[in-house]
TIDO-8054 format. One record per residue: residue number from 1; z, y, x of N, C-alpha, C in turn; residue in one letter. Coordinates in steps of 0.05 Angstrom, whole numbers, always signed. Example, Ala and Ser with C-alpha at 12.3 -4.5 7.8 and 13.67 -1.06 7.14 Angstrom:
(node 1, (+156, -114, +264), (+156, -90, +246), (+156, -66, +264), 'a')
(node 2, (+142, -45, +257), (+143, -21, +273), (+157, +1, +258), 's')
END
This chain:
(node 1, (-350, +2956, -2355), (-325, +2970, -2356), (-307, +2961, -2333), 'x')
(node 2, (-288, +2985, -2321), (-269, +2975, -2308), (-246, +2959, -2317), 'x')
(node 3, (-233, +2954, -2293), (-205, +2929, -2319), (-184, +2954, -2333), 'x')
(node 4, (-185, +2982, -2312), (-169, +2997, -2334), (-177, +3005, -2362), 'x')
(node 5, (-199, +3017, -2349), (-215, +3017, -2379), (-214, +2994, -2402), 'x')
(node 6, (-217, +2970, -2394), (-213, +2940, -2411), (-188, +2943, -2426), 'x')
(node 7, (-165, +2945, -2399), (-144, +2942, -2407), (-127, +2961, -2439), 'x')
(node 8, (-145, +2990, -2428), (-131, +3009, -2439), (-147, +3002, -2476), 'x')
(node 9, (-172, +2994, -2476), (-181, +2988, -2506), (-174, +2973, -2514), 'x')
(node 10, (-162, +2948, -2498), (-152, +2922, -2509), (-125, +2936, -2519), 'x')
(node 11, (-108, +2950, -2512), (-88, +2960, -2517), (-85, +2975, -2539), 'x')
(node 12, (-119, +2981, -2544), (-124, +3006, -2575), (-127, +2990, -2593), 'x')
(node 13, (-141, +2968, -2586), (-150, +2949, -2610), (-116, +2937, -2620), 'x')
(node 14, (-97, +2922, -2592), (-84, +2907, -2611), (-68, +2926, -2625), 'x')
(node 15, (-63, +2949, -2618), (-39, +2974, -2632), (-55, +2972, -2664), 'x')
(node 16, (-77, +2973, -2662), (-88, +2982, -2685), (-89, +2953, -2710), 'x')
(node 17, (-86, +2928, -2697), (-82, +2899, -2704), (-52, +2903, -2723), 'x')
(node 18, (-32, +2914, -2697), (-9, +2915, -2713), (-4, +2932, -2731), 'x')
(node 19, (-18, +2954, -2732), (-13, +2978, -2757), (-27, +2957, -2776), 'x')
(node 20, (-55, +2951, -2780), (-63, +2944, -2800), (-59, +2916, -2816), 'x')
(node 21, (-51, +2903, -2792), (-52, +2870, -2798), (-78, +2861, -2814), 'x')
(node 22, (-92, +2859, -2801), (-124, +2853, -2822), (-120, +2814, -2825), 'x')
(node 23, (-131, +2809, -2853), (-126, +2784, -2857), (-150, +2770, -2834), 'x')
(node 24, (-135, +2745, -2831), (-147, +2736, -2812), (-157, +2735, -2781), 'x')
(node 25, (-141, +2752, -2772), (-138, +2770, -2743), (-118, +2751, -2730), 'x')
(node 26, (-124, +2740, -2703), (-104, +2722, -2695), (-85, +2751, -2686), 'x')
(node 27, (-94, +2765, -2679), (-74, +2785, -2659), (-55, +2790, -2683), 'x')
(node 28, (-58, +2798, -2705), (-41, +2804, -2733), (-32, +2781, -2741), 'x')
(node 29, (-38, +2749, -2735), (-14, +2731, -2742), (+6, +2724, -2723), 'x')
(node 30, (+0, +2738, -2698), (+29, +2736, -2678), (+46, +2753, -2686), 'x')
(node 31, (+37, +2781, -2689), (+56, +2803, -2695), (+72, +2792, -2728), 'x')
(node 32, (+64, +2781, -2746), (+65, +2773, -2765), (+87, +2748, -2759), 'x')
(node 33, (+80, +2731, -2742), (+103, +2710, -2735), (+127, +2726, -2718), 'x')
(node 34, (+128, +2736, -2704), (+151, +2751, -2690), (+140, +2753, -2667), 'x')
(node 35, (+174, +2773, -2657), (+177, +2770, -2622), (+174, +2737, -2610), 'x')
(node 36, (+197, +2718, -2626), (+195, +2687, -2613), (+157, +2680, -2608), 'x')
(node 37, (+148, +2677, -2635), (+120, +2670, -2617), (+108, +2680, -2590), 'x')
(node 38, (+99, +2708, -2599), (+89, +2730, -2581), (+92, +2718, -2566), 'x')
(node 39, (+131, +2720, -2549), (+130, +2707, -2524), (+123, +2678, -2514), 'x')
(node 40, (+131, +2672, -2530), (+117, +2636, -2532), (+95, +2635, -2522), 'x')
(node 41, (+77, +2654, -2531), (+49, +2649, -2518), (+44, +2664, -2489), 'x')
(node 42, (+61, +2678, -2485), (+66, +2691, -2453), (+77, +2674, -2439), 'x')
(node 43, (+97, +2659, -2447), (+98, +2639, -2436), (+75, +2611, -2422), 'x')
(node 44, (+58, +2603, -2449), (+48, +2583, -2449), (+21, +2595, -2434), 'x')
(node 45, (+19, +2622, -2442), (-11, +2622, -2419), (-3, +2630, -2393), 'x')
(node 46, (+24, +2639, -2385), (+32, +2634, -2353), (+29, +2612, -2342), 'x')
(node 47, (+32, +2593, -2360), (+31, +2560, -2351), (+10, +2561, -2335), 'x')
(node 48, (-6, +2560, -2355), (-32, +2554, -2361), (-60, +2567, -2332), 'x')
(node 49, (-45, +2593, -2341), (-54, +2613, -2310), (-46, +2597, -2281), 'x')
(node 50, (-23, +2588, -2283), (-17, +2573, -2253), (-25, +2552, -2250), 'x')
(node 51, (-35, +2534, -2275), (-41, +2509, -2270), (-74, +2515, -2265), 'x')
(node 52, (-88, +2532, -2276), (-120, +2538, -2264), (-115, +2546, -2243), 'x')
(node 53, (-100, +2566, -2228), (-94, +2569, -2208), (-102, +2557, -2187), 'x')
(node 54, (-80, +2537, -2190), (-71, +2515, -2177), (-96, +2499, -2170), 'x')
(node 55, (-116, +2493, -2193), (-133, +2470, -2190), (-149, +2478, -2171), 'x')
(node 56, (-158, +2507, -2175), (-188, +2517, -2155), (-205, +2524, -2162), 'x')
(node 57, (-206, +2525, -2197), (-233, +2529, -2210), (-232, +2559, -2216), 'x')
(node 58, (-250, +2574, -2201), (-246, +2601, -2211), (-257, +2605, -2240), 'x')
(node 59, (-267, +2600, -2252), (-284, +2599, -2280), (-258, +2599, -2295), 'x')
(node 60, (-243, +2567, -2301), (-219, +2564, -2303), (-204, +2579, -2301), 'x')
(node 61, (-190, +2598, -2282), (-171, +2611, -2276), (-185, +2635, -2285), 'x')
(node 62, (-201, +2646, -2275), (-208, +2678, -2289), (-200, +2684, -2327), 'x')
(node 63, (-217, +2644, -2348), (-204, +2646, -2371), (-169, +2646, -2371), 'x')
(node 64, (-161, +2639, -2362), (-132, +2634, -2367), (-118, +2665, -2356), 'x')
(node 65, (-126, +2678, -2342), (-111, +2701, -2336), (-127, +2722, -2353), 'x')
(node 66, (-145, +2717, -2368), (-160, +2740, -2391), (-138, +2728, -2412), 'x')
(node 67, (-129, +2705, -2407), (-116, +2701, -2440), (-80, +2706, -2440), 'x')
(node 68, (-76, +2708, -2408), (-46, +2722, -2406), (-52, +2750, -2412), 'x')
(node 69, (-71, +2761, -2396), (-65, +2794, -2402), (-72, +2800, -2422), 'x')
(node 70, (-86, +2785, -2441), (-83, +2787, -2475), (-56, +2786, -2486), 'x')
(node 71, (-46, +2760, -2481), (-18, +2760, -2497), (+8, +2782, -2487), 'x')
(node 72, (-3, +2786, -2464), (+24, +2795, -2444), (+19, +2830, -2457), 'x')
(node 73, (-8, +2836, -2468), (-11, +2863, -2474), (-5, +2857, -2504), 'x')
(node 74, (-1, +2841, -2513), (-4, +2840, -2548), (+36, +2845, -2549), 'x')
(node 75, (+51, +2833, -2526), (+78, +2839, -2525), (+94, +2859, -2514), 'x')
(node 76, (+68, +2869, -2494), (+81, +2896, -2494), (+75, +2922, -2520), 'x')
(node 77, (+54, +2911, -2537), (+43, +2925, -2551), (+72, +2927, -2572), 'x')
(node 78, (+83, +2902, -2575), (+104, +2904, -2590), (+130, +2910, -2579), 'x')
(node 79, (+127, +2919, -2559), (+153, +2930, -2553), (+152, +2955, -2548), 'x')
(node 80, (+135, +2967, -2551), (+125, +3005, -2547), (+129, +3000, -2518), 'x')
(node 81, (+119, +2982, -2496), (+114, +2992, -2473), (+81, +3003, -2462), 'x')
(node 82, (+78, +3013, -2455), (+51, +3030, -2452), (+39, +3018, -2420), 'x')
(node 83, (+16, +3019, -2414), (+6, +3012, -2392), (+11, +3036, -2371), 'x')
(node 84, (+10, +3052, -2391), (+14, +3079, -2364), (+41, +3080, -2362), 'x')
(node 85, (+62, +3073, -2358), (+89, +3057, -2363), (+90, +3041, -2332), 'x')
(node 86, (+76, +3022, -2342), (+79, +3000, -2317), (+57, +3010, -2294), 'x')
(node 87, (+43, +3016, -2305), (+24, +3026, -2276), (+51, +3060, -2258), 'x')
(node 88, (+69, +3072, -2266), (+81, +3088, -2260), (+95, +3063, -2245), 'x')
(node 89, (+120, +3044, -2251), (+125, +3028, -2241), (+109, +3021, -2216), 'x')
(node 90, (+88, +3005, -2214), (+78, +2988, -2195), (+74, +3017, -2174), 'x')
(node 91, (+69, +3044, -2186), (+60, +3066, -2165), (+85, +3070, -2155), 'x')
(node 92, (+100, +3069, -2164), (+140, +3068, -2153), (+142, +3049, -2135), 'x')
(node 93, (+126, +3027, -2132), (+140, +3011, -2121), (+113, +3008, -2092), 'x')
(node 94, (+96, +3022, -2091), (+75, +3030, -2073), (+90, +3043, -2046), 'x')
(node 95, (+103, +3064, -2056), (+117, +3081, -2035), (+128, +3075, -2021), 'x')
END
């Protein structure tokens, strides 16, 4: 699959995490803890992203930026922002 394609099911699954909240779903105990976590963890895997970054290990860094655009999509999931949203953005900002 492409990363849009990735992106856009990861986006179906967590919507569908937060309608249902299935027991035991990490994606349903963030939404379940709040907005403060959510970001907490957008936070902590930005770190995290720059410090693999940083080191050189691509292995390293490829996990850490699969686990931002997890959280970073699990918060936009909760804020009704849409990918086709920000991809209009970044094409705005092409021109």
């Amino acid at each position: 699959m492409k990363i849009g394609e990735v992106l856009k099911e990861l986006y179906r699954v967590i919507e569908k995490r937060k309608e249902e909240l299935p027991e035991g779903s990490y994606t349903a105990s963030l939404f379940k803890a709040g907005e403060d976590r959510i970001l907490q963890k957008v936070g902590e895997e930005a770190i995290e992203t720059i410090l693999a970054l940083k080191s050189g290990n691509k292995k390293d860094a490829v996990y850490e930026v699969s686990d931002l655009l997890y959280h970073l999509t699990v918060a936009l999931v909760s804020k009704g922002i849409t990918y086709d949203e920000v991809a209009e953005e970044l094409e705005r900002r092409m021109k």
